[in-house]
C-alpha positions in Angstrom: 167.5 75.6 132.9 165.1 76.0 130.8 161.2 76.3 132.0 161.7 76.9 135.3 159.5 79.3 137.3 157.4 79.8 134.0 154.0 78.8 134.1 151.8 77.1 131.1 149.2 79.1 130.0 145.7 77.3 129.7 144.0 77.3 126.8 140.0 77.9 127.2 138.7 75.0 124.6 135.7 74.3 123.0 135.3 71.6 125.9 135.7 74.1 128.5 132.7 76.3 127.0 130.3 73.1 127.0 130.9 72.6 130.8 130.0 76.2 131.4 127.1 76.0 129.1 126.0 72.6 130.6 126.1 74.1 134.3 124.8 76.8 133.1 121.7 75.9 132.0 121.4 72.9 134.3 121.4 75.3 137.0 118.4 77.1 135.4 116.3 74.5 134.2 116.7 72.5 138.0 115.3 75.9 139.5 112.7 75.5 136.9 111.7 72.1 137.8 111.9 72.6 141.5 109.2 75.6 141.5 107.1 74.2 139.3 106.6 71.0 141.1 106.2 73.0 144.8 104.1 75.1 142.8 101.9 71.2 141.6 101.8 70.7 145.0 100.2 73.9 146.8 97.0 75.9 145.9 95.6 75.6 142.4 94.2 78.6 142.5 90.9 77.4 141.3 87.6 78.2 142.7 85.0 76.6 140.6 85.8 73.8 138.1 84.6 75.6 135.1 83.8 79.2 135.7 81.3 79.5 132.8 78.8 77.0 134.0 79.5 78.5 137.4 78.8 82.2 135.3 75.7 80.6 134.1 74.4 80.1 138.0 75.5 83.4 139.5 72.0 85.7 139.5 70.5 82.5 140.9 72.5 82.1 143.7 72.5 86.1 144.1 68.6 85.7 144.3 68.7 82.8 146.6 71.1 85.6 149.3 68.5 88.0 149.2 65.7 85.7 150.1 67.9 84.5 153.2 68.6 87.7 153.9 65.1 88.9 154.0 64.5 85.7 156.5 66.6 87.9 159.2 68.2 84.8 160.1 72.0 85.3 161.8 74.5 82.4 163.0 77.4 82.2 165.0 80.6 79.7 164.7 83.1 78.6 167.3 86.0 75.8 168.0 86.9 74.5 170.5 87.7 70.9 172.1 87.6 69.1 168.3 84.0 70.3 168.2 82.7 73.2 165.7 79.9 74.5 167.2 77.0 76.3 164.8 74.1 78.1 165.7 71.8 79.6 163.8 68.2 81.3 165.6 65.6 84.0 163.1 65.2 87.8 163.9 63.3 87.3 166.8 66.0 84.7 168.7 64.2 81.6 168.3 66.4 79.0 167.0 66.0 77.8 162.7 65.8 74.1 162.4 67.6 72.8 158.9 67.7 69.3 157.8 70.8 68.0 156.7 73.4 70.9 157.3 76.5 70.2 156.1 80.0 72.0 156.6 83.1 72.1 154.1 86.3 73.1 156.0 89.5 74.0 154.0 92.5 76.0 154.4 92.3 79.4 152.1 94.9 78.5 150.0 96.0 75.1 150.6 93.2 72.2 149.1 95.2 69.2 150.6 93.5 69.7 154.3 89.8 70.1 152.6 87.4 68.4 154.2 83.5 68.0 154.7 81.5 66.7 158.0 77.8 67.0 159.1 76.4 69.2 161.3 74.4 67.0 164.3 71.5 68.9 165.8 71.9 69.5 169.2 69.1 71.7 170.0 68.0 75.1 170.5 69.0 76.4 167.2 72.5 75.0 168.1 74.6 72.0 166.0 77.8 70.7 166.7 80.2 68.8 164.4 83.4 66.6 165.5 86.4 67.6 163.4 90.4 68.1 163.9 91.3 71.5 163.1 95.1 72.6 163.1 96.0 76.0 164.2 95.4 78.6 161.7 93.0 80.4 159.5 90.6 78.2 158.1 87.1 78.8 155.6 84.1 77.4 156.7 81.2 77.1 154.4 77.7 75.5 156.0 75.0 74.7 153.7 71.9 72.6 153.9 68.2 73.1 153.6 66.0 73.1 150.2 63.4 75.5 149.1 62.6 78.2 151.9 64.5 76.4 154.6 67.9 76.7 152.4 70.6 77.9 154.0 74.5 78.9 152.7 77.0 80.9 154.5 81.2 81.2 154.2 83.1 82.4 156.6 86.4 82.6 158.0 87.9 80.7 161.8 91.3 80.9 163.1 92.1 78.5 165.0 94.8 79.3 168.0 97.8 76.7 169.5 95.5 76.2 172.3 93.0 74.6 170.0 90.1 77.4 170.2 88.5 79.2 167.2 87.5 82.5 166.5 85.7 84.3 163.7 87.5 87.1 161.7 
């Protein structure tokens, strides 16, 4: 009765190391792949295209700020109904008429729901703008205007499950 109740001992081979080195690694290098292609497909991180020409631009647009700011010019911006409402009236209250406003919508860090509309006059200072805005924080920029009548101005809306926005 030989053998019985003994065991064979496994040997650890040279095979057996290349499986654990294989999986190993595979593990590592999937995890690798898998972040860097969620990381391809959220927020670059990029502002400008090419931040030295932007560099090369920066005390003109700083210039261009203080004259709007010396205009006394102040706006407002609400959501509501799949309408962004804009207005924008001088020191005194009397409503600023700008040709060709335009708005650029975008999530703050999230480029694939960018987009831009145009900003309809509506009167009295006010303009309105049909667009479909999810719930959440969103970065409106208007601009429009040329010479004295330029205008720029970024700011943020969050947009509730009801489907009204508010400035923050």
């Amino acid at each position: 009765m030989i053998g019985i109740g003994r065991k064979r001992e496994r040997e650890f081979t040279g095979w057996h190391m290349l499986i654990v080195m294989v999986a190993f690694f595979g593990v590592i290098v999937a995890v690798n792949v898998t972040m860097a292609v969620l990381a391809g497909r959220t927020w670059t991180g990029l502002v400008v295209k090419n931040s030295y020409v932007a560099s090369q631009h920066f005390n003109e647009g700083l210039a261009a700020a203080r004259r709007q700011a010396a205009r006394g010019w102040s706006s407002s911006l609400g959501y509501a109904d799949g309408q962004l409402a804009f207005s924008l009236v001088d020191r005194d209250g009397k409503p600023v008429v700008i040709d060709g406003l335009k708005v650029w919508l975008g999530r703050p860090a999230f480029e694939q729901q960018d987009r831009r509309a145009d900003l309809v006059y509506v009167g009295e200072g006010r303009y309105r703008a049909k667009v479909d805005l999810g719930a959440g924080p969103w970065e409106v920029a208007v601009t429009g205007g040329a010479g004295e009548q330029s205008y720029r101005s970024v700011s943020r809306l969050t947009v509730g499950k009801d489907g009204a926005g508010k400035p923050f």
